[in-house]
N, C-alpha and C positions, 0 to 999 in steps of 0.2 A: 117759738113762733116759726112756723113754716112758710115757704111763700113758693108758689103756683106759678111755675115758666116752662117753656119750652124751648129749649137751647139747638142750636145751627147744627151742635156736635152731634145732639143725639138724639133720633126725632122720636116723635112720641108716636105709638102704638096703635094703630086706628079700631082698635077693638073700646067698647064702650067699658070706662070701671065702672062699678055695680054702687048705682044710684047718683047719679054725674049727668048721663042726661048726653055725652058725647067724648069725646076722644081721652084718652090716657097723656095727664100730662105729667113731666119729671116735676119732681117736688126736692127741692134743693134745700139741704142744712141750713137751719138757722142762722144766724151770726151770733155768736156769744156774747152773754151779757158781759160787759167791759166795768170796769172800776169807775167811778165817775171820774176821778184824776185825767184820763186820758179822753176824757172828749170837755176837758175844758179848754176854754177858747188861749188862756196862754201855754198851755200845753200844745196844741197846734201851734202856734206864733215859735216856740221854741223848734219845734221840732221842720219848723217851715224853714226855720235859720242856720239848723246843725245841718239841715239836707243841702241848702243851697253852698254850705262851706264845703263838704264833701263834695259838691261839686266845681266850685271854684279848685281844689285843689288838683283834682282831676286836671283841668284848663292851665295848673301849673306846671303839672307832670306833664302834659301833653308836649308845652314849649319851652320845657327842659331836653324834652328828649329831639326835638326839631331844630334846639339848638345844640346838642354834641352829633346829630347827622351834620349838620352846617359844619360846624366845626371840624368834624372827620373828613368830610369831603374837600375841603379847603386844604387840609394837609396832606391828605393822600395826593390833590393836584400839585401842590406846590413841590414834594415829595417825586414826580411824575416826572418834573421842568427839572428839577436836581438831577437827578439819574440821568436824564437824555445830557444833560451840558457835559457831566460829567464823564460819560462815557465818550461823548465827540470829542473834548478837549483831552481826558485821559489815556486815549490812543494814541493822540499826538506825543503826548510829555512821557511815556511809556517808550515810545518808539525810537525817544532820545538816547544818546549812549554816556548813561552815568556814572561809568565805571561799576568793578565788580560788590564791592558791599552796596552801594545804593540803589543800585539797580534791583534787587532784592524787597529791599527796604521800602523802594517806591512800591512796587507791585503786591508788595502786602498791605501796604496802608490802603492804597485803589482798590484792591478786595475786600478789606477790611468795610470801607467807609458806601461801599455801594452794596454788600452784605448788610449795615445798618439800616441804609436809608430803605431797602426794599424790604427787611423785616419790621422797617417802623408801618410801611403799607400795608404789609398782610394783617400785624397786629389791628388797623383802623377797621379794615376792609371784615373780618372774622369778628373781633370784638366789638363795634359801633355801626357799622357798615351794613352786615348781614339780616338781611330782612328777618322780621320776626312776626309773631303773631298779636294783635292788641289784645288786651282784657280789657271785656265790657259784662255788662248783663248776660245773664245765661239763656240764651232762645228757647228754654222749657220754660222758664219763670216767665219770660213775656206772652209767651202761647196761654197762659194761664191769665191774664190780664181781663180778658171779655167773659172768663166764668166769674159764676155768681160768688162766692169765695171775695174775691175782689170789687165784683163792684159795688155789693153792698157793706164791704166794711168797711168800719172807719177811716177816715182822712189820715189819721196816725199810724194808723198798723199798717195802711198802703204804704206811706212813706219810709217806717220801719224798716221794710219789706225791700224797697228800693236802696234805700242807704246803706243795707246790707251787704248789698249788692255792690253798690258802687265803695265802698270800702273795701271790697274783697280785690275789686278789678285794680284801684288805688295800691294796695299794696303790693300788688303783681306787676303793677307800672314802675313803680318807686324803687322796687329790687331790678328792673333791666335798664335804669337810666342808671343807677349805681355800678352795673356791670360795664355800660356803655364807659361813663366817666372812668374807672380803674381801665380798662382800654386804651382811651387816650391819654391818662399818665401815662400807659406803658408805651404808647407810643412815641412821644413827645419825648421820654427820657425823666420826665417831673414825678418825683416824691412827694406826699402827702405830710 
């Protein structure tokens, strides 16, 4: 079955086809005939369900990953308020004269512990911190949305088509919240 459109994309031809009567219009593919399985109505119902869970989870991943920036940014400040006391008050208790082995001793733990605290920042700031890019839908796949392809098929293969999609961006999401989290173990010092 054929069906007779003229689409925004590609305009039709203004020469007459032979025995039309007027203008040359694109004639668009079929839709395939489909199994009847999939245009029963609890086929959609299921498929209505498994999209909107793939979405919910999305919505999970989202404010996972908004909360290890919360969390990152919270320790990189607190991290921030550490170093500044430490370096005011560590000038002072430095400046004391603690004799010859302690003196030593002090001045490597205050390197020591202010070499931690500002590698636990960089780790936040590089591993949880560092803007990234989101995964969503592919902007070809949606550009495709208003041809005929799509808007005469079915309610399921559209959906298909979409939760593909959004499982794909899902599991690109779920691998950089995982990165994020191994980040701030390492930052924080916590083991798994």
């Amino acid at each position: 079955m054929a069906m007779t459109i003229s689409s925004r994309y590609h305009r039709p031809r203004d020469t007459d086809e032979p025995g039309s009567g007027g203008p040359t219009a694109r004639t668009a593919f079929a839709v395939p005939s489909l199994p009847p399985e999939l245009l029963d109505p609890k086929t959609e119902t299921t498929v209505d369900a498994l999209l909107d869970t793939v979405r919910h989870l999305l919505e999970e991943e989202n404010s996972r990953d908004q909360s290890f920036n919360t969390r990152g940014v919270g320790l990189a400040g607190f991290v921030g308020i550490i170093v500044s006391l430490n370096t005011t008050l560590g000038h002072d208790a430095l400046a004391a004269n603690w004799g010859t082995p302690w003196k030593g001793l002090a001045v490597g733990l205050f390197a020591g512990t202010l070499a931690s605290l500002v590698g636990s920042v960089v780790v936040v700031v590089i591993g949880v911190l560092r803007p990234r890019e989101t995964a969503t839908l592919g902007m070809a796949e949606v550009e495709k949305y208003p041809l005929p392809e799509y808007i005469y098929a079915p309610k399921v293969m559209n959906q298909g088509r979409i939760m593909r999609g959004l499982i794909d961006a899902l599991v690109i999401e779920r691998s950089r919240a995982g990165s994020k989290a191994t980040g701030l173990h390492w930052a924080t010092g916590y083991s798994s």
